[in-house]
N, C-alpha and C positions, 0 to 999 in steps of 0.2 A: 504494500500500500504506500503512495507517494505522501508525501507530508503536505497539510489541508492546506499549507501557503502557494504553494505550486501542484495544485490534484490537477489530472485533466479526465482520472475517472472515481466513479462514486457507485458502488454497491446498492444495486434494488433489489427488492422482491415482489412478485407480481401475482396479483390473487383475483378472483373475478364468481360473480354468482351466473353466469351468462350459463347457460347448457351447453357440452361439444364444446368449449372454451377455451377450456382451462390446461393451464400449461404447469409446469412442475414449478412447486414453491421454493425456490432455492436463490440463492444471491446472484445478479449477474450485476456485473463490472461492464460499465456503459459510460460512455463518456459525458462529461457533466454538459457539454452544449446541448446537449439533447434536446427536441423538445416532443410533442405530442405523434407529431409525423415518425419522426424517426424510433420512438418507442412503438407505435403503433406496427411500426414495418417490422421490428420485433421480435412481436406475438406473432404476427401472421409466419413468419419466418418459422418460428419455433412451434407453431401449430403443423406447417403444411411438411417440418422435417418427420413429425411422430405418426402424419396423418396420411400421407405420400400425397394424396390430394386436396385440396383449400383452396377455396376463393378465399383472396383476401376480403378481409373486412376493414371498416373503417373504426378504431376506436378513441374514445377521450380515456385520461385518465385524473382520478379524484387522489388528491393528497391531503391527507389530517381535514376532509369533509369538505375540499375546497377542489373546484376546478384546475389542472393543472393548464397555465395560458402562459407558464412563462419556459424559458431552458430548466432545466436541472440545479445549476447552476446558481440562477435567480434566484431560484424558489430555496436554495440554502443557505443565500445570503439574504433574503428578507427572514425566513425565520431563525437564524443565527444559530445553525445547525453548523457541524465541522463535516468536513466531505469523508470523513471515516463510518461517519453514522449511516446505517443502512436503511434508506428509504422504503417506506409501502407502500406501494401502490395500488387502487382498484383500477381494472380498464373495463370500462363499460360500450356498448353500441354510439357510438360517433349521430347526433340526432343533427340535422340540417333545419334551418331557422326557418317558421312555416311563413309565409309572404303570404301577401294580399291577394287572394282570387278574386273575387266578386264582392260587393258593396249595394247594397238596394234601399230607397228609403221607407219606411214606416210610418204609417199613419199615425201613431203615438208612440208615446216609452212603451218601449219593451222590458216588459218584467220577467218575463220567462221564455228559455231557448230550451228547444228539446232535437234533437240532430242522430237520436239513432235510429232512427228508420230509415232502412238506405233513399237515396236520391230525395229525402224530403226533409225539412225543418218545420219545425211547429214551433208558435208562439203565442205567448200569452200578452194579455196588453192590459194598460190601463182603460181603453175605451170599450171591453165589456167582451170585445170579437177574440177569436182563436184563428189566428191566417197558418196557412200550411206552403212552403214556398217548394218550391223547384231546386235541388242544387247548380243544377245544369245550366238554370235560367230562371237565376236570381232576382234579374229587373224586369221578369215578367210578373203581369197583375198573378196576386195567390188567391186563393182560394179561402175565402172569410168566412167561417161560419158566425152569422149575423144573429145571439139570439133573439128569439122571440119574448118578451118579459110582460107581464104587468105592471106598472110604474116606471121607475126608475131604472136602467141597468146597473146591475153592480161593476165595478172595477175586479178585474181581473188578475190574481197576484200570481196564479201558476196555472200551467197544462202540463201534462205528460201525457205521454200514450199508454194505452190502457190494451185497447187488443187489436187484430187489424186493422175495424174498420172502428176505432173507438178509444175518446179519450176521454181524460179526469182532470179536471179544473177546482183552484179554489177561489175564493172569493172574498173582498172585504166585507159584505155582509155575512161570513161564517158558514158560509155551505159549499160542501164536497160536491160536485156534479159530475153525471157521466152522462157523454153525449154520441151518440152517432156520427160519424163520418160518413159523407158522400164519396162513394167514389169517383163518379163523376162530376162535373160543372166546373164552373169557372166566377171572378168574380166574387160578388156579395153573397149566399146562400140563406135563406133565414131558415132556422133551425130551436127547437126546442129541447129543453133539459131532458132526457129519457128519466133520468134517476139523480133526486136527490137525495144526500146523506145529510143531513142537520144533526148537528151535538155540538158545534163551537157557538159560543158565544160572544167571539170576537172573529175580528179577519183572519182567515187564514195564513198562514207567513209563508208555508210550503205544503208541498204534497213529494210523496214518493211511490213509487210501484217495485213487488217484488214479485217473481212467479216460482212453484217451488216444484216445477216440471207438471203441478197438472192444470192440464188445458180449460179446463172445466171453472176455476177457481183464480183470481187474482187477488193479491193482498197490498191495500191502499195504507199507506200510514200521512196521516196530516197533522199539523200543528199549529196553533193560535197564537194569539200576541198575550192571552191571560195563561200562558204556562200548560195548556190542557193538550195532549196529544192522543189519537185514536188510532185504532188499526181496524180495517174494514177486512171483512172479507165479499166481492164479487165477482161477478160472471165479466168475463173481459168480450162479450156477445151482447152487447145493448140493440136491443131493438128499434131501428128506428120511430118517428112519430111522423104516424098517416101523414103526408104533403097535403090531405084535405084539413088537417086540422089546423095547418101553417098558415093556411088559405084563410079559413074560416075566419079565425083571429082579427084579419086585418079589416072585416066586413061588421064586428061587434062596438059594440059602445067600451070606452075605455074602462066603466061598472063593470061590463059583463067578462069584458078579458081578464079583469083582476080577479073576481070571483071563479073563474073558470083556472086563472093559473095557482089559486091557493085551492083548491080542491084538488088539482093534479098534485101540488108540493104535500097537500096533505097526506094522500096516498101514496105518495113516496118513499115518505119519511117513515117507512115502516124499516129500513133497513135500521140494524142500529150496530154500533160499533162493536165487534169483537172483544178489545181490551183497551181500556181507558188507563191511559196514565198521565200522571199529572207531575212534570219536569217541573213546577214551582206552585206550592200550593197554596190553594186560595184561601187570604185571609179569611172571609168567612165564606162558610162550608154551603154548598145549596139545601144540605137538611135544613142551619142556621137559617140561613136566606130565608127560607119557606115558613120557618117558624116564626122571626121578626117581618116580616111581609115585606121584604126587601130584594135586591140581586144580590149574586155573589160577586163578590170581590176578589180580582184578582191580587197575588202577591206583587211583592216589589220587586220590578226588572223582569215580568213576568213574560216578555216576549222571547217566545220558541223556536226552533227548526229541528225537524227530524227527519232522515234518512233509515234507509234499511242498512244493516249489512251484512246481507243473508238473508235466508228466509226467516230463521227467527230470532234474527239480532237487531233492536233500531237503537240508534243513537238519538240522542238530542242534547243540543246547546241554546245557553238563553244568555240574556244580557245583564243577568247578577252573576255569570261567571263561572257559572257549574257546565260539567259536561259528563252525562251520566249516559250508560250502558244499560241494557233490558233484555230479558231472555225472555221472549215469547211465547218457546215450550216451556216454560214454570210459569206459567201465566202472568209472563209482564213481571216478573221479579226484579229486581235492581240488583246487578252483579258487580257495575265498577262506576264509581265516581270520584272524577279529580276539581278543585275548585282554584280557582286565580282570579287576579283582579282585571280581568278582559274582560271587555261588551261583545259577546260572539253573534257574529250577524250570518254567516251561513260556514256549515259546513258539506262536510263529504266523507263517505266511506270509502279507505284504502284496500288494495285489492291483498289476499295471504302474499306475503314473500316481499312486501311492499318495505318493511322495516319499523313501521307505524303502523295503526289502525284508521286513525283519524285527522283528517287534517281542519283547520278552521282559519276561518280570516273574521278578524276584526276589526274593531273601531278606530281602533289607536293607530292602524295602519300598518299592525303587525301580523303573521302566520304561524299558529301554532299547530305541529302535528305531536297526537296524543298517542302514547299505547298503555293501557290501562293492564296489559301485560305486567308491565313493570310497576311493581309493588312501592318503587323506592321514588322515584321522579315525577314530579308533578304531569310535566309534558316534557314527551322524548327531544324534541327540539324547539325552539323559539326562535321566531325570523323577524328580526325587530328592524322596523322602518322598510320592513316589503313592498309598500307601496309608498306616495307620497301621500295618500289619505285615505279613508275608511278603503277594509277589503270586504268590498259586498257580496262576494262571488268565488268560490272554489269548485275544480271539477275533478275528480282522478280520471285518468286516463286509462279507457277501458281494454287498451290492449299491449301497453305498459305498468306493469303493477307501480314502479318507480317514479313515473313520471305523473304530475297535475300542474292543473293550469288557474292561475287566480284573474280576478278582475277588480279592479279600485275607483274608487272615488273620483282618481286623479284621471280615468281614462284611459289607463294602462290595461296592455294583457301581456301577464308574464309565465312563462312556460318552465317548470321547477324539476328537479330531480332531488328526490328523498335522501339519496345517498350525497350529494355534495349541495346542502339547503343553504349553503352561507352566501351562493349569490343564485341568481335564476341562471335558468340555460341561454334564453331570448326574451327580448324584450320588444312586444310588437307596435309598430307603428300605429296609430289612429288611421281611418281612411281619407277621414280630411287633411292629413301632414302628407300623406302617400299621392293623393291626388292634385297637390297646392292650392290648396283653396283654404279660408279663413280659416283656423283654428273655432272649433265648435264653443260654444259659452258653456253647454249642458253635455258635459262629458263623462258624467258617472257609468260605470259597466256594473247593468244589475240583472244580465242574462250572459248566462255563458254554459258551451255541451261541447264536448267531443264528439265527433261520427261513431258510428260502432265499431270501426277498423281502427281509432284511435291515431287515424290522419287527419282530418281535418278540426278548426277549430273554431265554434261559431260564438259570436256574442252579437249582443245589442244591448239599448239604455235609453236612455237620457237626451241621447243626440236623434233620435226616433231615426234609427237606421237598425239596418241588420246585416253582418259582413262575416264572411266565410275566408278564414286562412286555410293555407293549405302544408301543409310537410311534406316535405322529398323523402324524407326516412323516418318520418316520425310516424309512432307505435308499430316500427319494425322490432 
């Protein structure tokens, strides 16, 4: 070994979770200029000598949880390492910066993007409608479903899809809907609730879908701003509602439609939620209520969101700073809870092998991913200043366990890797910076999906648009 005032080489070891990988753990002596390329060429070196054949790949590699972007060299004189000490290295799939496809605008803020159903995107809106776009042909008109209501339309906070032809929306007035899908049309479509679910007493903040392989059965979990979250069980086969009765509607006194659409919600509202559990509980109780002749009162910081992870695993986060675990086969038990002084505005469930469980974005601008695994640490990681203001929006990457995607305040989407959280992978442009045109005034991101293949990556907001990035190799 040279003496660390004059090294020209420096001892690694090189370790990786990749499958068909993995090379022998042992020290190699590489010269300190090195940087990403030339490590990279490597592995493939020392793959395709044990393998006879290999395509090369492209890899990054992660040092002490950090990107490695500098030589060898650099990276031992920024952390005042001596070139005797034997480096570790992880080398993971090399992921290319996903660029702007397509850009379309939006008749309002987008509160919800939903992007697995191949070649389609659904979204939810504040103006009451669920548009279903094209990926192919983004700036063509989508397909609205317009509902039908009595009174007022409510504001729209989420959709998901629910079964082919069928999805689940929540709403700020507190009810779960499931609706039919057209196959056909174009355009506005006016459309009616098939199925209401009513138990929230507040807006809903999110909705989630899990299927647990049978066809027959879907399981909805939603969550309010008073702390209450449910899990439905239904048929992902909603029937639709006669096109005479669509009809009919527009021909009655505004009397007769109100009373016609509260006897449909009446008869709806016969589903009733599976398992009720309450992520922050109400000062006083609905027995309490019922007995002083009052409502219940939500707790303090009572506002929710719940994801599945599994079929019978949901999570939820609220904005007193708890993030609590549920086993559904024990009927809604509480298995793991961590608490901090974070306002958690959405999370997401991490895929097994992810390193994490959970990840969340919050108020302060920070991202914390949880695993409730570990008995000793509040959260596995803490990503402080991730964005430049509130993180309204986390998504895992459904065909990356490693990699998710956040959205902020500030207008940002950043695209993360679990294993090196100290900086993001990419950092994507706005479509108005991309396109030169004014920097938008309303630029919060409070929609964001991956595709199913975990290439593409859709969001919308604040700026009433909705813009599809695309990856070269991302969730290869």
């Amino acid at each position: 070994m040279q003496d660390s005032t004059d090294a020209s080489a420096v001892p690694i070891r090189l370790r990786t979770s990749l499958p068909g990988c993995s090379i022998p753990y042992v020290p190699y002596m590489v010269p300190v200029a090195w940087r990403r390329a030339q490590l990279s060429t490597l592995v493939n070196k020392v793959l395709a000598a044990a393998a006879g054949e290999h395509k090369p790949l492209p890899f990054d590699f992660i040092a002490d949880g950090e990107l490695l972007r500098t030589s060898l060299d650099e990276y031992i004189a920024h952390k005042g390492l001596s070139h005797e000490t034997t480096i570790e290295l992880e080398y993971i799939r090399s992921t290319l910066p996903p660029t702007l496809l397509d850009s379309a605008a939006h008749d309002d803020w987008v509160s919800s993007a939903d992007a697995r159903r191949d070649g389609k995107v659904m979204t939810a809106s504040f103006d009451g409608n669920v548009r279903i776009y094209r990926t192919d042909a983004l700036s063509e008109v989508p397909l609205t479903l317009e509902p039908v209501y009595a009174g007022v339309r409510p504001s729209l906070t989420v959709a998901r899809w629910l079964g082919q032809e069928s999805v689940v929306t929540g709403s700020m007035d507190g009810i779960v809907s499931c609706w039919h899908v057209p196959q056909d049309g174009e355009g506005s479509v006016p459309v009616m609730r098939a199925r209401d679910m009513r138990f929230h007493t507040a807006p809903v903040s999110s909705v989630d879908v899990a299927t647990d392989g049978d066809a027959q059965s879907v399981q909805v979990v939603s969550a309010a701003w008073n702390g209450a979250v449910a899990v439905w069980d239904v048929s992902p086969n909603v029937d639709a509602v006669p096109e005479s009765s669509v009809k009919r509607r527009k021909t009655k006194s505004r009397a007769e439609v109100r009373e016609e659409a509260d006897s449909a919600a009446a008869a709806a509202a016969s589903i009733e939620p599976r398992v009720v559990l309450h992520h922050v509980a109400p000062t006083i109780s609905a027995q309490a209520a019922s007995a002083l002749g009052t409502s219940v009162t939500p707790g303090t910081n009572a506002k929710t969101v719940a994801v599945f992870g599994g079929a019978d695993r949901v999570w939820s986060a609220a904005w007193d700073g708890t993030v609590k675990a549920w086993d559904l086969g024990a009927g809604g038990a509480l298995v793991g809870q961590r608490s901090s002084d974070k306002v958690h505005l959405a999370i997401d469930a991490l895929a097994p092998g992810a390193g994490a469980e959970l990840v969340a974005g919050n108020m302060d601008h920070s991202i914390a991913l949880f695993d409730l695994r570990d008995q000793v640490s509040a959260a596995a990681v803490s990503i402080s200043n991730a964005h430049g203001a509130a993180v309204g929006a986390v998504r895992a990457n459904p065909a990356v366990a490693q990699l998710f995607a956040s959205g902020g305040y500030d207008g940002r989407l950043k695209v993360w890797d679990v294993r090196s959280p100290k900086q993001p992978l990419f950092a994507l442009a706005q479509p108005s910076a991309t396109t030169g045109d004014a920097p938008a005034k309303r630029t919060k991101v409070l929609a964001l999906d991956w595709s199913a293949d975990g290439r593409n990556i859709v969001a919308g907001g604040e700026d009433c648009r909705i813009s599809i990035y695309q990856g070269a190799s991302t969730g290869m």
